[in-house]
Structures are given as structure tokens and as C-alpha cells.
PyMOL CGO cylinders between C-alpha atoms (Angstrom):
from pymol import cmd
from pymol.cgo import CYLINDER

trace = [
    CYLINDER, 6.51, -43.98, -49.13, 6.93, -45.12, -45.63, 0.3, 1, 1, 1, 1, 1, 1,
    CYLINDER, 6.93, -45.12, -45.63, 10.60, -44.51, -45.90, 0.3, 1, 1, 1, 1, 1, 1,
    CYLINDER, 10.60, -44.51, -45.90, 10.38, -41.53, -47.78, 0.3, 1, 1, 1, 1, 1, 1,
    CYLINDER, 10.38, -41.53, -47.78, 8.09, -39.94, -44.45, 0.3, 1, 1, 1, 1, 1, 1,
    CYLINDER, 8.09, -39.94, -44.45, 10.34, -41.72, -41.94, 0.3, 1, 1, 1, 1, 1, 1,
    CYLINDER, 10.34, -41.72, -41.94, 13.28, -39.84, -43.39, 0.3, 1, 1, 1, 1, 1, 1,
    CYLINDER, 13.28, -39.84, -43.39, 11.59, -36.22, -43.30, 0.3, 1, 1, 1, 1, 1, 1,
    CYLINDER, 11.59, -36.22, -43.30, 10.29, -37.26, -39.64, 0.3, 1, 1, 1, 1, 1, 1,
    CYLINDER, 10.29, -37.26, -39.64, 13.91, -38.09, -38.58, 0.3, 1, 1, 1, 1, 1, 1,
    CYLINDER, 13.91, -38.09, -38.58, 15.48, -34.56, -40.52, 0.3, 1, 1, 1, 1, 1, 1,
    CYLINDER, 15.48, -34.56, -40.52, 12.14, -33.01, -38.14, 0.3, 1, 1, 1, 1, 1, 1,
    CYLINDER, 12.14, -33.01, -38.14, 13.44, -34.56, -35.31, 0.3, 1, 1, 1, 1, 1, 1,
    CYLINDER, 13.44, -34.56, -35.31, 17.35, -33.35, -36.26, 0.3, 1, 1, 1, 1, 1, 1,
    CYLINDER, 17.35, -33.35, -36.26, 16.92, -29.93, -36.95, 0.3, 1, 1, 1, 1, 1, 1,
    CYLINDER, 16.92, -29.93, -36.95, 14.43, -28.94, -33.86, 0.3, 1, 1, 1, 1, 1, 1,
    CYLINDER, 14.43, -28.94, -33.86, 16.71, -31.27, -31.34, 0.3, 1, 1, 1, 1, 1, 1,
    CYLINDER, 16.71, -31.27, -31.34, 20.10, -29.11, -32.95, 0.3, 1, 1, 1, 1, 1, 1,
    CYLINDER, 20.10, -29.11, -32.95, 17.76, -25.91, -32.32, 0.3, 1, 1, 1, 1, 1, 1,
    CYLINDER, 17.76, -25.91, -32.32, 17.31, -26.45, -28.63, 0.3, 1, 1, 1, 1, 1, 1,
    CYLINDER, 17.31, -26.45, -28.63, 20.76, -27.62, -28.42, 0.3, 1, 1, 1, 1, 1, 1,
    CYLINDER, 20.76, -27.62, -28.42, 22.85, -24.85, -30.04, 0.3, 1, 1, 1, 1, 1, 1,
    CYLINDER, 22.85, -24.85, -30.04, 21.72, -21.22, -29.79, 0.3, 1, 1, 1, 1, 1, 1,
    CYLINDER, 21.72, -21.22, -29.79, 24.09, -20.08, -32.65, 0.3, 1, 1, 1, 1, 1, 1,
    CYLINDER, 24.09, -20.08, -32.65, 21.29, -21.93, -35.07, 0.3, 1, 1, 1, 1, 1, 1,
    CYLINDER, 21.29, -21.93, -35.07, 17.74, -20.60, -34.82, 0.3, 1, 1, 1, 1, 1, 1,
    CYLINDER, 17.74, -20.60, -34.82, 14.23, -21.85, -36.58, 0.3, 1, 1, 1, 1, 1, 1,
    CYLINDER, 14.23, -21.85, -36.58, 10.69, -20.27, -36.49, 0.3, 1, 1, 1, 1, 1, 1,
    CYLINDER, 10.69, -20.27, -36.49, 9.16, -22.94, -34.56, 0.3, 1, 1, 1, 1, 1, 1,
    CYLINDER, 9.16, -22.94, -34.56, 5.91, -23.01, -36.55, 0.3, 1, 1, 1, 1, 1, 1,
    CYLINDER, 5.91, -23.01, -36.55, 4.98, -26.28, -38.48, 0.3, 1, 1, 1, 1, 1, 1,
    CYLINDER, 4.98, -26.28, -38.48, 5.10, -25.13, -42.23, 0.3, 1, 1, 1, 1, 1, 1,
    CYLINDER, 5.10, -25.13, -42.23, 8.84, -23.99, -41.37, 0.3, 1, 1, 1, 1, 1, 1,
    CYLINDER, 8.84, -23.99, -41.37, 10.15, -27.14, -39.37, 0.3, 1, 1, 1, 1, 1, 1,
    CYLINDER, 10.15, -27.14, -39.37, 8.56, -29.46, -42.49, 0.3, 1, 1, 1, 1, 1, 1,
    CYLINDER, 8.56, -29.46, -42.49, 9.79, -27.06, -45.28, 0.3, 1, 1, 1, 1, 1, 1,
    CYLINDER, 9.79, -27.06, -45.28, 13.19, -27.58, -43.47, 0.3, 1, 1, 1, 1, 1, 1,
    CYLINDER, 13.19, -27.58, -43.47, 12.97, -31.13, -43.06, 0.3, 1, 1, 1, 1, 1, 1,
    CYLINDER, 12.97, -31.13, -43.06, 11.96, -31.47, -46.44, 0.3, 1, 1, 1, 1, 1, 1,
    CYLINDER, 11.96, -31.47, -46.44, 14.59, -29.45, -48.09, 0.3, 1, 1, 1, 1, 1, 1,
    CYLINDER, 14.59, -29.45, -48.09, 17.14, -30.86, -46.24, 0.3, 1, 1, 1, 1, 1, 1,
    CYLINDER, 17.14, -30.86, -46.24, 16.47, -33.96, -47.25, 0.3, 1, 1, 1, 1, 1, 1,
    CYLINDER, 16.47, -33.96, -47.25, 16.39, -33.32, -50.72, 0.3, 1, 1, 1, 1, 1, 1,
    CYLINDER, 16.39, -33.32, -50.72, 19.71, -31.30, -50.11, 0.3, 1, 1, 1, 1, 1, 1,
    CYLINDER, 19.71, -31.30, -50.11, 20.86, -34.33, -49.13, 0.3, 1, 1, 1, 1, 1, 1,
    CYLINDER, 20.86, -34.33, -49.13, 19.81, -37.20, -51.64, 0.3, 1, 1, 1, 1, 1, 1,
    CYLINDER, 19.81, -37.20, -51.64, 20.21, -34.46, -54.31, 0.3, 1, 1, 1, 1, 1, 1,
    CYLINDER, 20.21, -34.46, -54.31, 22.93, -32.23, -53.99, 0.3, 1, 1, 1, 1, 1, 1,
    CYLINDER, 22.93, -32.23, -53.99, 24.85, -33.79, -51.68, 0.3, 1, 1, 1, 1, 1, 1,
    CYLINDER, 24.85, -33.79, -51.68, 26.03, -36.43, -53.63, 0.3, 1, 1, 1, 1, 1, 1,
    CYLINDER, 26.03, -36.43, -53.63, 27.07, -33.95, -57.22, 0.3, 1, 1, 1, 1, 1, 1,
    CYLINDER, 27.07, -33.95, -57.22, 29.14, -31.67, -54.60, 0.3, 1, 1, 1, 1, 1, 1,
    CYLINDER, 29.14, -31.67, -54.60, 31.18, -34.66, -53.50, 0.3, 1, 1, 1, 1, 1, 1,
    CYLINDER, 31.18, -34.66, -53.50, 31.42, -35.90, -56.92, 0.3, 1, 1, 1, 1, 1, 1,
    CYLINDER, 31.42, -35.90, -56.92, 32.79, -32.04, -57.70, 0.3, 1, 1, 1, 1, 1, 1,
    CYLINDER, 32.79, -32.04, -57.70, 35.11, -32.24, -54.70, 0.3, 1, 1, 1, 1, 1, 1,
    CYLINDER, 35.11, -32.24, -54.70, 36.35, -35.48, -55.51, 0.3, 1, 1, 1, 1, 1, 1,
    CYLINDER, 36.35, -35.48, -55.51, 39.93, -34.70, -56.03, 0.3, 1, 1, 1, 1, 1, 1,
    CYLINDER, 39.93, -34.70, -56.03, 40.31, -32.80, -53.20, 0.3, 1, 1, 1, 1, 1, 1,
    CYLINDER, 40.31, -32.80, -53.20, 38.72, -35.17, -51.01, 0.3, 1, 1, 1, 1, 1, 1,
    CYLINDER, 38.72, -35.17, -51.01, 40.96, -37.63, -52.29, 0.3, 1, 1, 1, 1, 1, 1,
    CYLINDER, 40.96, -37.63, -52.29, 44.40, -35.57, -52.06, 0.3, 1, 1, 1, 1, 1, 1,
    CYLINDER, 44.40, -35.57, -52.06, 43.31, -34.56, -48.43, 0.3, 1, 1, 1, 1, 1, 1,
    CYLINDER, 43.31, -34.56, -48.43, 42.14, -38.19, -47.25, 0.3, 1, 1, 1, 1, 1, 1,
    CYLINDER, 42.14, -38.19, -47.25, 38.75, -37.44, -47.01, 0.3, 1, 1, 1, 1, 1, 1,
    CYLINDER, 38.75, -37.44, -47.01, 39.12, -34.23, -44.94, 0.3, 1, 1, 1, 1, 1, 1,
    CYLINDER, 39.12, -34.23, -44.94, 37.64, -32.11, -46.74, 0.3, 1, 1, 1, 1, 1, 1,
    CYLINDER, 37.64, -32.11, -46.74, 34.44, -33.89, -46.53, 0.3, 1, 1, 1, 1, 1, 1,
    CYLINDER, 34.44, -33.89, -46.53, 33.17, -31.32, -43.47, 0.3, 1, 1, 1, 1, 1, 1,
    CYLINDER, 33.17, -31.32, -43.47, 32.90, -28.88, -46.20, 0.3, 1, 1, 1, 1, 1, 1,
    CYLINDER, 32.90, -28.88, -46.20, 29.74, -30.37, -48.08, 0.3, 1, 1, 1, 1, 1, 1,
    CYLINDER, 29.74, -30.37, -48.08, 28.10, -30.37, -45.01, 0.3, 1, 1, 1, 1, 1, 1,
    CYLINDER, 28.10, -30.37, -45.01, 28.68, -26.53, -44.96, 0.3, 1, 1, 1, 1, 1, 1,
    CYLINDER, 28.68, -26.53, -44.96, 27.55, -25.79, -48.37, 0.3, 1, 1, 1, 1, 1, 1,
    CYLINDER, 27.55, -25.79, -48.37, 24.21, -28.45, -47.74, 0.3, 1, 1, 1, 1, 1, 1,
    CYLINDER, 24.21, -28.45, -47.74, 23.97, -25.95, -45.07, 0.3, 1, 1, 1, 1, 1, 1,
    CYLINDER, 23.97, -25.95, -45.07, 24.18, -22.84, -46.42, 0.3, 1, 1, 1, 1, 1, 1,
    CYLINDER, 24.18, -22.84, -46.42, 21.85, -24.01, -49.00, 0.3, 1, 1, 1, 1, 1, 1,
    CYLINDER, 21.85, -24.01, -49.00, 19.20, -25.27, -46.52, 0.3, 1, 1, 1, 1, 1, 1,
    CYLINDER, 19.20, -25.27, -46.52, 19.75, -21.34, -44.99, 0.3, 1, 1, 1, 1, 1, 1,
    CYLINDER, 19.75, -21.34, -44.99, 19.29, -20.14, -48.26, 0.3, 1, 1, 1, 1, 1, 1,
    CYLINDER, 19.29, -20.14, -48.26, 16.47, -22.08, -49.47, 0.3, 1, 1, 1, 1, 1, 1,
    CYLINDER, 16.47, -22.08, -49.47, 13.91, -21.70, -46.40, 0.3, 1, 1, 1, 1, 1, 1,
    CYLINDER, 13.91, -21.70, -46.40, 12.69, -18.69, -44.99, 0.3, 1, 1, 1, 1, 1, 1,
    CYLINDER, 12.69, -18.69, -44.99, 13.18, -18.68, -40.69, 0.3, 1, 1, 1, 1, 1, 1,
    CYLINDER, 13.18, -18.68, -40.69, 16.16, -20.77, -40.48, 0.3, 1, 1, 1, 1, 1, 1,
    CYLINDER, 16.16, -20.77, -40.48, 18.94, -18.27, -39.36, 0.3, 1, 1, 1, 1, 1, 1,
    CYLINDER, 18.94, -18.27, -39.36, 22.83, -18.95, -38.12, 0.3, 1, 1, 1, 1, 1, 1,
    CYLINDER, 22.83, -18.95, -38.12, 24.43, -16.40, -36.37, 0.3, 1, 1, 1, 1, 1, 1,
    CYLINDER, 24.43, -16.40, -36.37, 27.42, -15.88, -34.11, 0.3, 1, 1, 1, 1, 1, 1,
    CYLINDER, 27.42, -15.88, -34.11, 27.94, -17.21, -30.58, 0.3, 1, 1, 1, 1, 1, 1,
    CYLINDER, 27.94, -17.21, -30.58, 29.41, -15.62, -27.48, 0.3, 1, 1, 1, 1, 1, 1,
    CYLINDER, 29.41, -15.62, -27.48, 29.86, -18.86, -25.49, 0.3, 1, 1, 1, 1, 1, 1,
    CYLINDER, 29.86, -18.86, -25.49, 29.47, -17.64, -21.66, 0.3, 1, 1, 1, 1, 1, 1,
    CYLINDER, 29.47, -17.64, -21.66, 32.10, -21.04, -20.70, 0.3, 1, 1, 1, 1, 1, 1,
    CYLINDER, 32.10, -21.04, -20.70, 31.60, -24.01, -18.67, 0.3, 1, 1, 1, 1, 1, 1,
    CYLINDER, 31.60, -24.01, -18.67, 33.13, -25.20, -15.48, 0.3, 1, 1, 1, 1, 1, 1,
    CYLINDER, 33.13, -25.20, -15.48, 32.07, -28.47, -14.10, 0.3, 1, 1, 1, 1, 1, 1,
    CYLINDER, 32.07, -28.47, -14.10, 34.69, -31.13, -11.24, 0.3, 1, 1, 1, 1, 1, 1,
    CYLINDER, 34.69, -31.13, -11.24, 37.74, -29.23, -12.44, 0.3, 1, 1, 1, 1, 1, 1,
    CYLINDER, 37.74, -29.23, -12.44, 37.12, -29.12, -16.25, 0.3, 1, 1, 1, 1, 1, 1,
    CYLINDER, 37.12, -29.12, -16.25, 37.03, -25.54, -17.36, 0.3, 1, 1, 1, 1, 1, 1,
    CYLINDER, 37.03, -25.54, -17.36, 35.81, -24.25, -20.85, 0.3, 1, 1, 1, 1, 1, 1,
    CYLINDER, 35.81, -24.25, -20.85, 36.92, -20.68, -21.19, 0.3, 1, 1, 1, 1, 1, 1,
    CYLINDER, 36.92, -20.68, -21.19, 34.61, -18.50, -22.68, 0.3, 1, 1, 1, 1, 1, 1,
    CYLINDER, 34.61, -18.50, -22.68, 34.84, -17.71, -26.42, 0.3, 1, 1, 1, 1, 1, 1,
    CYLINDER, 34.84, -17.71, -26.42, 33.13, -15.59, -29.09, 0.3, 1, 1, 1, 1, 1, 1,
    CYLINDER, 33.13, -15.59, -29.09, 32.36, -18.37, -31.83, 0.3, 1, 1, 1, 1, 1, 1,
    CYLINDER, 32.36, -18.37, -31.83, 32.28, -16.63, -35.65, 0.3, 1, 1, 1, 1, 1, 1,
    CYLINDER, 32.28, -16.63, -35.65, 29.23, -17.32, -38.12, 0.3, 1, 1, 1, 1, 1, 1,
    CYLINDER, 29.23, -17.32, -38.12, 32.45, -19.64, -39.83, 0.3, 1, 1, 1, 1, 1, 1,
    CYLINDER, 32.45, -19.64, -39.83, 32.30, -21.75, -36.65, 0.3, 1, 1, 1, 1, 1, 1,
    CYLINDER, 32.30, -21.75, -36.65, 28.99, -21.77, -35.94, 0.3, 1, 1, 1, 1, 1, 1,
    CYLINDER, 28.99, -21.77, -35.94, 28.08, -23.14, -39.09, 0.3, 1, 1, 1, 1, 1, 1,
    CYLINDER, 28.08, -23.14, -39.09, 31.09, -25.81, -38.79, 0.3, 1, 1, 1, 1, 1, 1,
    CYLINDER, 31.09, -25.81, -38.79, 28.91, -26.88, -35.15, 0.3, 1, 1, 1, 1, 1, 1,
    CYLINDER, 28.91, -26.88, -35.15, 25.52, -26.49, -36.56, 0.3, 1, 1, 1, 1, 1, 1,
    CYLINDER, 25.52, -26.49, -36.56, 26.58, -28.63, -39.11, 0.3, 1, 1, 1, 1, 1, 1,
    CYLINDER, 26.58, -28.63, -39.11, 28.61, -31.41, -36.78, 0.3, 1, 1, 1, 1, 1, 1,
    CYLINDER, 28.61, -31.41, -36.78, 25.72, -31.08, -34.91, 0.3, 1, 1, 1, 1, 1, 1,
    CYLINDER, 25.72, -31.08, -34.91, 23.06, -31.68, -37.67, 0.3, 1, 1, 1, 1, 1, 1,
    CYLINDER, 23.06, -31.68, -37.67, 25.39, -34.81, -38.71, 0.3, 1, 1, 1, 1, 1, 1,
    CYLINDER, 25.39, -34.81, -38.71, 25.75, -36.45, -35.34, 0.3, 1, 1, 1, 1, 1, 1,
    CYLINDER, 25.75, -36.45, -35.34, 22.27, -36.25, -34.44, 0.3, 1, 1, 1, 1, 1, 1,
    CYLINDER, 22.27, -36.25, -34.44, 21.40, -37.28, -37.97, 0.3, 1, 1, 1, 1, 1, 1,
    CYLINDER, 21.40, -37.28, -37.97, 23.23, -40.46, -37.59, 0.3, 1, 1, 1, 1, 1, 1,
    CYLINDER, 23.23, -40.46, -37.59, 22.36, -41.43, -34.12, 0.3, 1, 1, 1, 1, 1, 1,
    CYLINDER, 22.36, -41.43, -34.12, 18.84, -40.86, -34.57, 0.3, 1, 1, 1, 1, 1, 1,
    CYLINDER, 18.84, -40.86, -34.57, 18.82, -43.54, -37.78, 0.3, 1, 1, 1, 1, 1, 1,
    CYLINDER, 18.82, -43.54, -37.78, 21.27, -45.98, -35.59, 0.3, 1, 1, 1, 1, 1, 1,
    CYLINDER, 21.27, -45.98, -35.59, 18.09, -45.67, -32.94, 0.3, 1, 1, 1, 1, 1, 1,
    CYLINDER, 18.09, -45.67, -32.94, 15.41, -46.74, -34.89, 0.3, 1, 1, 1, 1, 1, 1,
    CYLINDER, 15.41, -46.74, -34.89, 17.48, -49.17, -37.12, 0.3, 1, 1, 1, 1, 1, 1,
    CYLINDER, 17.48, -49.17, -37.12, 16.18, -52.31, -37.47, 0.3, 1, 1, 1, 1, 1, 1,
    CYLINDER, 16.18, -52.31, -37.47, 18.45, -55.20, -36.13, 0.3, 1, 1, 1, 1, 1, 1,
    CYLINDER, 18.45, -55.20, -36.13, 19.13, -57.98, -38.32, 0.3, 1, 1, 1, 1, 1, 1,
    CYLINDER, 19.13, -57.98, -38.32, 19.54, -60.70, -35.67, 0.3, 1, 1, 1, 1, 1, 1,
]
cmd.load_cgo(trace, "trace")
């Protein structure tokens, strides 16, 4: 049980930390939607997660494992699907400029911004669990 709330607390954490951070992915920030999220997401991931790799199987194997970006799409576009409030939308990125590094400004599609939202999601996913991981030593 313990890891079973740790888990949605983490996907919580994840999902209102990738809302601040990218404004092509929006959530109502009300408590029923945040823990329907978390929840579904979860189970989108221990669930469905693992039958849509096993379904992409060959074609993760023919490309190396490169296709594997795309689950995280369709997990998603499920999760977008499923709750009510969470919205992805297009991005006019305004550019950066910072000691001679210049990001040009670009108009990101509702294809890319799911392909960051869902980097995003991942990344933060990951680091957050190698944070509170419990060292062996």
C-alpha cells in the first residue's frame, strides 16, 4: 500500500511540476483532477504500457528501440482522453537568448508538444524516483 500511494504521490508531483514547466500542457489545478490524473496515469502505466510495447515489439526491435518514444505518446493521449481538464495544445515559443546562445522562436505543433509533454513527463518521472530511492550502501 505504501508503495502503491508513493507512486500516485510521485505521478502528483510529475504532472503538476511538467504543468508549470511547459505551457503547451495544461491541468485544472483542483485536487479531484491532479489525483484522477495521477491515478490514471499510473495505471496507464503498469497496465497499458506494458501490452503496447508487447504490440510494438517488432518494430521496436527492427528500429533498435527507437520507436519506444511512441508509447509514451499513446500513454499520453490516453491519459488526455481518459480525464476531464488535462488539455495539450500548440506552442508559439517566444525564443530564448542567454551569453550568446540564441533559441529562435518557433511555433511548436500539438505533434510536438505532445512529443515534449511526454519527454517531459518521462524525465521528471525518473528523476523524481532516482531522488527518493533508497541507497543500498
Amino acid at each position: 500500500m505504501k508503495v502503491l500511494l508513493r507512486h500516485i504521490l510521485v505521478n502528483l508531483l510529475v504532472i503538476y511540476l511538467t504543468d508549470l514547466l511547459y505551457p503547451g500542457f495544461s491541468i485544472l489545478h483542483d485536487t479531484r483532477t491532479l489525483l484522477s490524473a495521477a491515478i490514471i496515469w499510473l495505471l496507464l502505466n503498469k497496465v497499458i504500457k506494458p501490452i503496447i510495447k508487447l504490440l510494438l515489439l517488432p518494430i521496436n526491435l527492427i528500429t533498435l528501440n527507437l520507436f519506444s518514444w511512441a508509447i509514451g505518446l499513446i500513454t499520453l493521449f490516453l491519459l488526455q482522453l481518459i480525464v476531464e481538464g488535462v488539455s495539450l495544445t500548440a506552442y508559439n515559443f517566444p525564443g530564448f537568448s542567454a551569453q550568446g546562445f540564441v533559441f529562435p522562436a518557433a511555433y511548436l505543433t500539438p505533434f510536438l508538444s505532445y512529443v515534449i509533454t511526454s519527454c517531459l513527463l518521462n524525465f521528471l518521472h525518473g528523476f523524481v524516483f532516482w531522488l527518493i530511492r533508497k541507497d543500498s550502501d
